[in-house]
C-alpha positions in Angstrom: 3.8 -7.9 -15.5 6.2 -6.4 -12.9 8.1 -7.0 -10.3 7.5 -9.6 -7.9 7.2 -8.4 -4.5 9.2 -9.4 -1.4 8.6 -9.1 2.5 11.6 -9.9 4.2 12.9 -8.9 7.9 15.0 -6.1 7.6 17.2 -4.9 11.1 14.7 -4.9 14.0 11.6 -4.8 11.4 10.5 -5.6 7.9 10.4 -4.4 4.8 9.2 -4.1 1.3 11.5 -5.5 -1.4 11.3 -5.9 -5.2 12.3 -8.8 -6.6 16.5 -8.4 -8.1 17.0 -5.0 -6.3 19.3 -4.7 -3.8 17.7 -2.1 -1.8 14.3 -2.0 0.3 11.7 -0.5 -1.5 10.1 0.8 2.2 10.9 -0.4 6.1 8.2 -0.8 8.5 7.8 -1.8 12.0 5.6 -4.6 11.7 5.5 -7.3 9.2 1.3 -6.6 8.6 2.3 -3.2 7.6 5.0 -4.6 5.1 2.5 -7.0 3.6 -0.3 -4.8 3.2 2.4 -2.6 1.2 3.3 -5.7 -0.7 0.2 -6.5 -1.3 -0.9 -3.5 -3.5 2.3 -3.2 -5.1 1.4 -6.9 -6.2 -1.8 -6.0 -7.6 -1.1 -3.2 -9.4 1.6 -4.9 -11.1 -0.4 -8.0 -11.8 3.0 -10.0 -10.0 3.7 -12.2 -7.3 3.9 -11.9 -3.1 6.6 -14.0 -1.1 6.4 -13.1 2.1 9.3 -14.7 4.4 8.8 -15.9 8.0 11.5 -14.6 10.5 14.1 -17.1 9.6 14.2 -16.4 6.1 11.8 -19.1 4.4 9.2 -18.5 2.4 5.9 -18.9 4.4 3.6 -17.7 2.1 3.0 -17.3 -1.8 0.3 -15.4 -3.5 -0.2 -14.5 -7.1 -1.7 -11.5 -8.6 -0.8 -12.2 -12.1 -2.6 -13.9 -15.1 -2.6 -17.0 -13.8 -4.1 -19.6 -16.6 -7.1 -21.7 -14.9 -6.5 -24.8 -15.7 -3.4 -24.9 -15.7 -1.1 -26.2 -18.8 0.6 -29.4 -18.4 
């Protein structure tokens, strides 16, 4: 499993982020073209997509990772 992906604003636009790094994985003008990025980085990975709104929160979670149906617990 890899890293889970992050879209967060970045300046005037948005960008790409791995999860723990520090810097942007790629900058891009709108936020569709940062999720779409996300999204297959995410897949490939078999990891998760948080994709942050413009103040910061988290506005949307999707999970491309083994996720066990049921659940446990």
């Amino acid at each position: 499993m890899g890293k889970n992906q992050w879209v967060v604003r970045h300046g005037d636009g948005w960008a790409q982020r791995g999860e723990g790094n520090e810097r942007v994985t790629r900058i891009f003008d709108r936020q569709q073209e940062a999720i779409e990025a996300a999204t297959d980085t995410a897949r490939r990975e078999h990891s998760e997509l948080f994709i942050q709104n413009e103040g910061g929160q988290i506005r949307e979670r999707n999970s491309y990772g083994h996720d066990p149906y049921p659940p446990k617990g």
